[in-house]
C-alpha positions in Angstrom: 179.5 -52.3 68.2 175.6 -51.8 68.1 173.9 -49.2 70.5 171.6 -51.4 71.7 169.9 -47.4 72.5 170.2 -46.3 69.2 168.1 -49.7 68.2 165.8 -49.4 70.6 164.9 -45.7 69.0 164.8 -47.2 65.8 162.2 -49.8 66.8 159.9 -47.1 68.5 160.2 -44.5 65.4 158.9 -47.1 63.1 156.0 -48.1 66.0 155.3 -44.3 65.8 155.0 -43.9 62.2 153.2 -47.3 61.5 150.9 -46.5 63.7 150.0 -43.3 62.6 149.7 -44.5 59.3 147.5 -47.1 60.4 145.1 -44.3 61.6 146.1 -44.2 65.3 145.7 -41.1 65.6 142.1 -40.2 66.0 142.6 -36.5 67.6 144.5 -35.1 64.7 142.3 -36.7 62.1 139.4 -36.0 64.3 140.5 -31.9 64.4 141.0 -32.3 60.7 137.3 -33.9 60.1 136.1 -31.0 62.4 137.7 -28.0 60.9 135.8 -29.2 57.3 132.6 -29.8 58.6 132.4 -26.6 60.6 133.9 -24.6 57.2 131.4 -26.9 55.0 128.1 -26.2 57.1 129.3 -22.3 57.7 128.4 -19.4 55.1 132.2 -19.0 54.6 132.5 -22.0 52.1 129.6 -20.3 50.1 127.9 -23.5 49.8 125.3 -23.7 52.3 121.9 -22.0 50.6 121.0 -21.0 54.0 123.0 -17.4 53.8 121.6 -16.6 50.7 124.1 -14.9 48.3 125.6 -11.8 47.3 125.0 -9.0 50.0 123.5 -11.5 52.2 126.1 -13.8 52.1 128.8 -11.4 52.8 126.9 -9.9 56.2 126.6 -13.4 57.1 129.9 -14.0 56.6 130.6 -10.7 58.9 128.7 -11.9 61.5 129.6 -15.5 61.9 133.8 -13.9 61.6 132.4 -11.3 64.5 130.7 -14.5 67.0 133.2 -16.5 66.8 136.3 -15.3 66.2 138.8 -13.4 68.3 138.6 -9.8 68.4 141.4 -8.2 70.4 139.8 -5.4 72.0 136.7 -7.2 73.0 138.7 -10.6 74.6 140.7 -8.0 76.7 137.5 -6.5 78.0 137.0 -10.0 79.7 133.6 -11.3 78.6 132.9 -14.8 79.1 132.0 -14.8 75.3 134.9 -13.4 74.4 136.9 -15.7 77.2 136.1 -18.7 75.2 136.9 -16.7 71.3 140.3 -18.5 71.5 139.1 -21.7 71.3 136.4 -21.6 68.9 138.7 -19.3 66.4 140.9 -22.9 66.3 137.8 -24.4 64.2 137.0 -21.9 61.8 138.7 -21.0 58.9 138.4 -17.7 56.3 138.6 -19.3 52.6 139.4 -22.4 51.3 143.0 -22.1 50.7 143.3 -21.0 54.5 141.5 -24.1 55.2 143.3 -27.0 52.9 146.8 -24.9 54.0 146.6 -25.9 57.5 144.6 -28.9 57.4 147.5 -30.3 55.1 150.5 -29.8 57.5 149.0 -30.4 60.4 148.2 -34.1 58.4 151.6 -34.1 58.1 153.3 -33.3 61.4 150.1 -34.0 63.7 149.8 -37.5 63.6 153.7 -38.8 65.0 153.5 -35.9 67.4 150.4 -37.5 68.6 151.7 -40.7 68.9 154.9 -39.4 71.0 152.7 -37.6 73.1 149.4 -39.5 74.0 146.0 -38.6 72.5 144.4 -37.1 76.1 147.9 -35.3 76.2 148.4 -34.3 72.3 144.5 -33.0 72.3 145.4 -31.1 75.6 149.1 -29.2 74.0 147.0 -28.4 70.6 144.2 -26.3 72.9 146.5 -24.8 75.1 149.0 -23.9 73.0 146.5 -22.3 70.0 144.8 -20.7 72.9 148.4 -19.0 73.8 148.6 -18.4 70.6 145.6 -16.3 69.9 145.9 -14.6 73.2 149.6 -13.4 72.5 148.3 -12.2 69.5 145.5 -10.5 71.5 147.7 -8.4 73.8 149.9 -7.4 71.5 147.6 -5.7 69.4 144.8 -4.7 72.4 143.2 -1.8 70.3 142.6 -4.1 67.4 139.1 -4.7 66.2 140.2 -7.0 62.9 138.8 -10.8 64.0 141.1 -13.2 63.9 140.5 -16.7 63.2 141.9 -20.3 62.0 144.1 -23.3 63.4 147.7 -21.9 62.6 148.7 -20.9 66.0 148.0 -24.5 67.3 149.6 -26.0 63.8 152.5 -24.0 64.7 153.1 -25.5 68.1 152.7 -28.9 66.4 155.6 -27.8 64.4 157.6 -26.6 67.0 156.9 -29.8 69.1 157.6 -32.0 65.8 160.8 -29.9 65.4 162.3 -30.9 68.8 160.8 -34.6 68.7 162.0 -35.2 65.5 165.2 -33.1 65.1 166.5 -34.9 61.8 162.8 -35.6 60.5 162.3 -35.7 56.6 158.5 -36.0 55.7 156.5 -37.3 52.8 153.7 -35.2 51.5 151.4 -34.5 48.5 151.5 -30.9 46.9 148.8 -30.0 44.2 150.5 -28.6 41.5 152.8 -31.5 41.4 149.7 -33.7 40.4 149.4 -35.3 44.4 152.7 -36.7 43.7 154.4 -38.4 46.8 157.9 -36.5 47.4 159.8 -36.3 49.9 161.4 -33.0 51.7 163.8 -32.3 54.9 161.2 -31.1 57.3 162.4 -27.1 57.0 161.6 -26.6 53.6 157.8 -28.2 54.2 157.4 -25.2 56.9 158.7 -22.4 54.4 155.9 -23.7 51.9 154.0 -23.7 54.9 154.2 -19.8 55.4 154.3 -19.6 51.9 150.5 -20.6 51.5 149.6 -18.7 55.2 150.3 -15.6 52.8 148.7 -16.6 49.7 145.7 -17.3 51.9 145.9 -13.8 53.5 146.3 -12.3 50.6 142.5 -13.9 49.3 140.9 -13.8 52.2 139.3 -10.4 51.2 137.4 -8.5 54.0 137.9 -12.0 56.3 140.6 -11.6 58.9 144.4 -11.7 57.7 147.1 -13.9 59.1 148.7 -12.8 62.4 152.1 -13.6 61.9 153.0 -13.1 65.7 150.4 -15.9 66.5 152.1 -17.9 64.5 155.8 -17.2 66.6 154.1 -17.6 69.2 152.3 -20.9 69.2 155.6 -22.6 67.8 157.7 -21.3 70.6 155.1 -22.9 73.1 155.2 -26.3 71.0 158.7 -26.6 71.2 159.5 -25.3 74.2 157.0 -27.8 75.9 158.3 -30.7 74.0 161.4 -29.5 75.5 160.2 -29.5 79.2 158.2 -32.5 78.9 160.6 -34.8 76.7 164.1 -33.5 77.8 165.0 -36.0 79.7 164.1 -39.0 77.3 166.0 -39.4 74.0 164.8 -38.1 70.9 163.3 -40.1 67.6 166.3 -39.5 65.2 165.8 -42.6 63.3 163.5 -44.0 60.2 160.3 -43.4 60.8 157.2 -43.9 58.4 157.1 -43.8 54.6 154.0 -41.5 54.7 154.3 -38.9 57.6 157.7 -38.4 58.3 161.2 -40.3 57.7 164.5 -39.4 59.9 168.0 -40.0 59.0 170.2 -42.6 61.0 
């Protein structure tokens, strides 16, 4: 007998994938287009001639961490500059690795999560949830002057959200040093390369800021326990999917 259900979900998680491969999801490629441009125009990418080089370079590169990243002991002080850290620290990014790490899985897992949700309410759950993120961080380590900076707290709740909206989700993705081959990977070995490349990028960030692994706990608890409170009492996308974000099995 067929579960006229079960088809049903099988119909919507290919609507969800095609249209995510058919670009319909302009807030996660729009983050993504963001996040370069800001790293591109900075003086961390080391290719604007504005900051000079050298000596120069590397105080600019202080300064712009200091303005608009999230320093612990100052955000707690309450500042309105410091109020709005959170948010701005979502855009910028220390070195390239830290940049093309994230920007690569939140390709990955942002664009179906976007379609489940609704762009007004995905664009909403990435900004709240990196904020959490970054403020968690925050209090726990109040005395804290290192700046902290970069997208991986909100990439995390995507994660965590993708984790509970697509529970038996395999995904498709491109890795480098396999020549940009196509291959395709059950969902929990994508996040461990994830990490994986979170500490190779702290590792050469040099005098930037280093990953805050607690951030990163704490923004995919949020994602998934609000895809939990918000989508609990629908059913879950366990089905096919897409050939280039993510494919379930039946």
């Amino acid at each position: 007998m067929i579960d006229r259900r079960e088809v049903h979900w099988r119909e919507r998680a290919r609507e969800l994938g095609a249209a995510a491969v058919a670009g319909g999801a302009p807030v996660t490629y729009g983050i993504i287009a963001l996040c370069c441009a800001v790293f591109l125009i900075s003086p961390l990418s080391g290719l604007n001639p504005a900051y000079g080089s050298t000596d120069a370079l590397l105080a600019a590169q202080a300064g712009y961490f200091e303005r608009w990243g999230v320093i612990p002991a100052d955000l707690l002080d309450g500042s309105a500059h410091a109020a709005l850290t959170p948010l701005t620290a979502l855009f910028v990014h220390g070195s390239w690795l830290h940049l093309l790490g994230n920007l690569l899985f939140l390709y990955v897992f942002g664009a179906m999560a976007e379609e489940r949700m609704g762009r007004t309410e995905f664009a909403f759950f990435y900004l709240a949830c990196g904020y959490f993120a970054l403020v968690a961080y925050a209090v726990a380590h109040a005395d804290s002057d290192q700046t902290l900076v970069g997208a991986s707290g909100a990439i995390s709740a995507v994660l965590g959200a993708f984790l509970y909206l697509f529970p038996r989700a395999r995904v498709t993705s491109l890795f480098p040093f396999l020549f940009f081959l196509p291959l395709r990977f059950p969902a929990w070995i994508v996040l461990v390369f994830w990490f994986a490349l979170q500490w190779l990028a702290a590792q050469s960030a040099g005098s930037g800021p280093g990953v805050a692994y607690l951030a990163h706990v704490a923004g995919f608890a949020a994602g998934f326990l609000y895809a939990w409170v918000r989508f609990r009492g629908g059913t879950r996308v366990k089905s096919p999917a897409t050939a280039t974000e993510g494919e379930s099995q039946p």
